[in-house]
C-alpha positions in Angstrom: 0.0 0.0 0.0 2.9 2.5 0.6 4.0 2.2 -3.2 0.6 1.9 -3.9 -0.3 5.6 -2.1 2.7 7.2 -1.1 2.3 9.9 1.3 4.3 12.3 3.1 4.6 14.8 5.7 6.4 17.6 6.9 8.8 17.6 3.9 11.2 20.5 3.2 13.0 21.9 0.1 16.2 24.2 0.3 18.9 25.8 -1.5 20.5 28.1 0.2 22.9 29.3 -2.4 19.7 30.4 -4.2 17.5 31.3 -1.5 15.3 28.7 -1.9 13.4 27.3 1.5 10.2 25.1 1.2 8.9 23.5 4.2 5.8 22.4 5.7 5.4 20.2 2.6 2.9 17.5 2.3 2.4 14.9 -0.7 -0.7 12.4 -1.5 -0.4 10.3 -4.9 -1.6 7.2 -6.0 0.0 4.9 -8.6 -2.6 1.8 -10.3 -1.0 0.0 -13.5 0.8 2.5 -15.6 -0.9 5.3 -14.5 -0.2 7.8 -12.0 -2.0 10.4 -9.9 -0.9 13.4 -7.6 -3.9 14.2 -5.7 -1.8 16.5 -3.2 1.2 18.3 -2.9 2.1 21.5 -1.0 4.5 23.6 0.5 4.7 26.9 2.9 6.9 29.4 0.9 7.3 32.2 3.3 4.1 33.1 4.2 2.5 31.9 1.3 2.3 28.5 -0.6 2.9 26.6 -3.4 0.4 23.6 -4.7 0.3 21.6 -7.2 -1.5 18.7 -8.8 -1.4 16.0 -11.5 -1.3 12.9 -13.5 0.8 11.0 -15.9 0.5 7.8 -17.9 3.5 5.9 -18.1 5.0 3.1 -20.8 6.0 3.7 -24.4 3.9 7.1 -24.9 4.4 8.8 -21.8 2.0 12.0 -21.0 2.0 13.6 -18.3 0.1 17.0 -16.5 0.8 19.2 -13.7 -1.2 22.3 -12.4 0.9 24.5 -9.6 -0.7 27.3 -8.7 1.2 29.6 -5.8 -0.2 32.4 -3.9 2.1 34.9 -2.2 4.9 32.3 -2.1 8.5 33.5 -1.2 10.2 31.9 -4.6 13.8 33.0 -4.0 14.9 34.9 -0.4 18.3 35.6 -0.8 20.0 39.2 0.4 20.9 40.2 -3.4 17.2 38.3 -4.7 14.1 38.1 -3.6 10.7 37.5 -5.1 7.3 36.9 -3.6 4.5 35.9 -6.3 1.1 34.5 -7.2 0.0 32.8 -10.0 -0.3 29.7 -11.6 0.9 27.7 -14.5 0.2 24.2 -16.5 2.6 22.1 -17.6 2.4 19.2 -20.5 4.8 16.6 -21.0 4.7 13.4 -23.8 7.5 12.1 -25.8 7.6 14.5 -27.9 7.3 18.5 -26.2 6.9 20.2 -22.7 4.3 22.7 -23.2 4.7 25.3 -20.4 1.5 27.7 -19.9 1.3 30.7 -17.7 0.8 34.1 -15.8 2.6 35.0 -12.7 2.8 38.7 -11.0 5.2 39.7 -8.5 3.5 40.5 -5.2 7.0 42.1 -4.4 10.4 41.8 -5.2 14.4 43.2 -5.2 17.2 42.5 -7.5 20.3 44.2 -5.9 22.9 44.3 -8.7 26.0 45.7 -6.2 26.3 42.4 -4.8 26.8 40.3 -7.8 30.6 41.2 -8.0 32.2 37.5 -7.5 35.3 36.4 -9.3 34.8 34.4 -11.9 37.1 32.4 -14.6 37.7 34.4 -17.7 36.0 32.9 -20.8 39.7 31.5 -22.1 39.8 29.2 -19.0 38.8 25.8 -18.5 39.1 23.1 -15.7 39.8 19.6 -15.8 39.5 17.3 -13.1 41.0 13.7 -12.9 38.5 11.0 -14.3 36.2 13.9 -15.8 37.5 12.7 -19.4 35.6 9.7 -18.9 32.9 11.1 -17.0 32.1 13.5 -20.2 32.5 11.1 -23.1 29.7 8.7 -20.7 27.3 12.2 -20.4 27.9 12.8 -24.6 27.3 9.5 -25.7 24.0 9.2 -23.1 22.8 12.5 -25.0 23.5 11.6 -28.4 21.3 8.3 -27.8 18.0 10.7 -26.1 16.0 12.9 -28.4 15.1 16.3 -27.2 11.5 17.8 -26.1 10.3 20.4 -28.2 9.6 23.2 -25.8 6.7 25.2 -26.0 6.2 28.1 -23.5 3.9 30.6 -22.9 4.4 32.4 -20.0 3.5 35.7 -18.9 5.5 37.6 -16.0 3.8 40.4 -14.6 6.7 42.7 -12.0 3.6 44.2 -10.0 3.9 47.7 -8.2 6.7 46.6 -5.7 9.9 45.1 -8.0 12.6 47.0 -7.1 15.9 46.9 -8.5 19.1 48.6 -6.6 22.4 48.9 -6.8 25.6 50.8 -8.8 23.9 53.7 -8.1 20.6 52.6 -9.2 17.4 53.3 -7.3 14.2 52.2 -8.5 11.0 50.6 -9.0 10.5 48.2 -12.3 7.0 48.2 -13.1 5.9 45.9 -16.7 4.7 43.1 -18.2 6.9 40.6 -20.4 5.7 37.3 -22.5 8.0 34.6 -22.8 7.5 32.9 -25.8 9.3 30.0 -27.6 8.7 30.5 -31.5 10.4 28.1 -33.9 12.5 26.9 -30.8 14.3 29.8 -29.7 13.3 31.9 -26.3 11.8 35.2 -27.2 10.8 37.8 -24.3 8.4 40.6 -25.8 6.7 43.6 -23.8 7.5 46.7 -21.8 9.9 47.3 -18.5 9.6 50.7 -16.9 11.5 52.7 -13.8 9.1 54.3 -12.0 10.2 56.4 -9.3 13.8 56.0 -10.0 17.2 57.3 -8.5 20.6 57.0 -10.1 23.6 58.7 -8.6 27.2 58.6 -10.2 30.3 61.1 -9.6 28.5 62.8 -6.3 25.0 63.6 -8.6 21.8 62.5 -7.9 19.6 62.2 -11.5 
């Protein structure tokens, strides 16, 4: 019965490098033959949440469904990144394409661009490790042998009244709505980013 329903309780979710904290989480599926059904699953993010349910059909022709709706759900909480939305979105998966449908809006949010100043490797420089050899010529060969998902997305990202981005002398409020779009393949963003309210101070000015 446990592979039959698997269920869980107080399950978490973290990446601290990326601010990313889910807890409180709780799953209910059911699996019967090839089929498969997720009848509950749910997390606190901040003081919102994230839920989402679905189904998928397993075997030769695989489908599969998922609807995740979140409402006021801290997404990232890092210092330099944070983002609080609501929304929801659908996803589609078969053999063939992921079809990603959506429409989020950012209940608040801060991008803080002074703090992104790690060192890096310069673009000229690459690192080997012992064994990696092998370990890349396994990863190439397992690609060469899968064949990609189309990806179709349509996603709209909403910044709200309280996306603020700081930083290098930059002040301000990002107010906007953008439409992610995958035509022919290739990513395309389309719409309209504005500063609202905005600050920027270089060489002892204040514009």
């Amino acid at each position: 019965e446990l592979l039959r329903e698997p269920r869980g309780r107080e399950l978490a979710v973290r990446h601290a490098l990326e601010g990313v904290a889910l807890s409180a989480g709780e799953i209910d599926a059911r699996f019967e033959g090839n089929t498969a059904r997720l009848t509950t699953l749910r997390f606190q993010a901040g003081q919102g949440e994230l839920r989402a349910t679905g189904d998928a059909r397993l075997g030769e022709q695989p489908q599969a469904r998922l609807e995740v709706t979140v409402e006021r759900a801290l997404l990232l909480g890092r210092v330099d990144r944070r983002v609080v939305a609501t929304g929801e979105a659908s996803v589609r998966l078969d053999a063939q394409k992921i079809a990603i449908d959506g429409r989020v809006r950012a209940d608040e949010g801060l991008i803080d661009v002074s703090r992104g100043d790690a060192p890096s490797l310069g673009d000229d420089v690459s690192v080997k490790r012992a064994g990696a050899a092998a370990d890349d010529e396994a990863a190439a060969a397992a690609a060469a042998q899968r064949t990609p998902r189309a990806v179709e997305l349509q996603f709209v990202v909403d910044l709200g009244p309280r996306f603020r981005l700081r930083g290098r002398g930059i002040d301000t409020r990002l107010t906007g709505e953008l439409k992610l779009a995958t035509p022919g393949g290739r990513l395309r963003a389309s719409g309209e980013v504005r500063t609202e309210d905005g600050t920027y101070e270089a060489y002892g000015q204040k514009l």
